[in-house]
N, C-alpha and C positions, 0 to 999 in steps of 0.2 A: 039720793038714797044712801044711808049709813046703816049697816048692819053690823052687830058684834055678834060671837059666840063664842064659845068654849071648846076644845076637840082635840086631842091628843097628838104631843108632835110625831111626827114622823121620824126623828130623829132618838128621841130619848122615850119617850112614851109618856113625858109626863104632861102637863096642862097647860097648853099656848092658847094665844088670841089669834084669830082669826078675823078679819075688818074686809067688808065688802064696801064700795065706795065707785061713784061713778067721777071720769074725768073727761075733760074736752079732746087733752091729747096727750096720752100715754106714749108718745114716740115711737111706738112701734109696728108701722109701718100697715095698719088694719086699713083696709079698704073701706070699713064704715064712716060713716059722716057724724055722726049721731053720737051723742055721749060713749064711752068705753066704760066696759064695767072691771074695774078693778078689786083683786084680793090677796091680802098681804097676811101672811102667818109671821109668828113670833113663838118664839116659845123664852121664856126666863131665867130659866132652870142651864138648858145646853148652849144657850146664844142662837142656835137656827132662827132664820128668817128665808122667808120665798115672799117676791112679789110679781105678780104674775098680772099679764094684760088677761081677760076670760074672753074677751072679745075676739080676738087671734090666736089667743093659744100661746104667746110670748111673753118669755119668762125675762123679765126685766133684773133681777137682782137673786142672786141664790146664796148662802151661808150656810154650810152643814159643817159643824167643827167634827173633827172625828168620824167623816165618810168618805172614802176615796172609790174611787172613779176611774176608769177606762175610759179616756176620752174617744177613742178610736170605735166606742160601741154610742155614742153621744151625740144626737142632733142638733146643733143649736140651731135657736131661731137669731133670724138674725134682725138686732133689735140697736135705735140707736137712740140714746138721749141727749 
């Protein structure tokens, strides 16, 4: 399964890709057996990118230039590749 789309970043507002894609193993620690479905935003315009497992909820890769953060309000999952 390959899916594209079009969708506004979250970052800048303007027009990223969006790629859904299934993998054998995302490394992140999902109890399923079964293909993982993964989806990875980009945007061109600000550099943001998230790649994210959907299967578990683990966020493999984050880039937001110009968004700061409280790590102390912040769950990570804990993901290892």
């Amino acid at each position: 399964m390959l899916k594209h789309q079009s969708v506004h970043c979250p970052n800048c507002g303007g027009i990223a890709e969006r790629q859904y894609f299934e993998s054998n193993s995302c490394g992140c620690d999902s109890p399923s057996t079964a293909n993982q479905v993964m989806m990875r935003t980009r945007c061109h315009a600000c550099d943001y990118s998230l790649s994210q497992c959907l299967s578990s909820g683990a966020v493999l890769e984050f880039y937001a230039p110009g968004l700061s953060m409280d790590l102390d309000q912040v769950q990570l999952a804990h993901c290892s590749l």
